[in-house]
N, C-alpha and C positions, 0 to 999 in steps of 0.2 A: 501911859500908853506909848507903842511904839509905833510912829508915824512913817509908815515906809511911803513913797509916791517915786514915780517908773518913767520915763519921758515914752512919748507913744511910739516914737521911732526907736525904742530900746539901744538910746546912745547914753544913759544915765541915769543915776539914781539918788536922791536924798532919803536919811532916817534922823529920825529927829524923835527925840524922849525916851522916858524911861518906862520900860515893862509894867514894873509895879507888882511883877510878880511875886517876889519873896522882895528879903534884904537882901541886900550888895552881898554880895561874893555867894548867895544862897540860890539866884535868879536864874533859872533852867530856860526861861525865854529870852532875857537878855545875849544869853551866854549864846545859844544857839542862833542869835540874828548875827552878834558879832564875829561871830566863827564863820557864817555865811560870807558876809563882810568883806572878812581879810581874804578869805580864800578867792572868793571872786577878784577883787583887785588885783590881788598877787598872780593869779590864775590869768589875767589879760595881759598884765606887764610883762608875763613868762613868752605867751602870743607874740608882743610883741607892740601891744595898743599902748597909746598914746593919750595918757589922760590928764584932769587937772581934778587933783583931791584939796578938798577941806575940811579940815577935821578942826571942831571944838570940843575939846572933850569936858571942860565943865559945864555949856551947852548942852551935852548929850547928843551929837547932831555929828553928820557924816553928808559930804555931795559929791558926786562922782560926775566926772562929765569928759567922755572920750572927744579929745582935739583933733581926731581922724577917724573915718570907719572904719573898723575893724570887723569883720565877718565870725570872728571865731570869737569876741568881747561880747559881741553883742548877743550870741548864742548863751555865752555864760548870765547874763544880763535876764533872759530870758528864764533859763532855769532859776536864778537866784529870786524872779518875781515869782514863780509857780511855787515855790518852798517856802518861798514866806503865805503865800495864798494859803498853804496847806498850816501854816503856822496860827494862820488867821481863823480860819479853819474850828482848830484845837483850841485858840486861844482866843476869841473873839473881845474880853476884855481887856486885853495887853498889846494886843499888836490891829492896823490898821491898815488895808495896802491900797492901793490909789494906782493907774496909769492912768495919766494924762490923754 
């Protein structure tokens, strides 16, 4: 399962595990949280925000954590909880979503 959790002032985010839903390169839920992922990171760096990422990827695990507010990160931040909500949703035993 995939463990998403939100900080409540929507300055960050960890994911941590695996889907489970199909095998590797098969996973229609995996594939769709890590495409949410990149795009949001990428999509606040382009902003202009200022974060600190860690990535283990044989972990399975991602943390995001903006070093500055950023008003237009934190909006992405917000949509990228509601989509996985709606992920959560469809997929209630693969993905898991938490704000703090």
């Amino acid at each position: 399962m995939i463990r998403a959790e939100f900080a409540k002032d929507m300055t960050g985010f960890s994911l941590a595990g695996h889907a489970g839903f199909a095998d590797a390169g098969a996973d229609i839920v995996c594939a769709a949280v890590s495409a949410m992922a990149n795009l949001v990171c990428n999509a606040a760096e382009a902003f202009g925000a200022k974060a600190e990422v860690l990535a283990d990827e044989a972990g399975a695990a991602l943390s995001y954590r903006l070093t500055d507010r950023c008003a237009e990160a934190e909006t992405l931040l917000r949509a990228f909880c509601a989509e996985l909500r709606s992920l959560e949703e469809q997929y209630p035993e693969n993905v898991r979503v938490r704000c703090r």
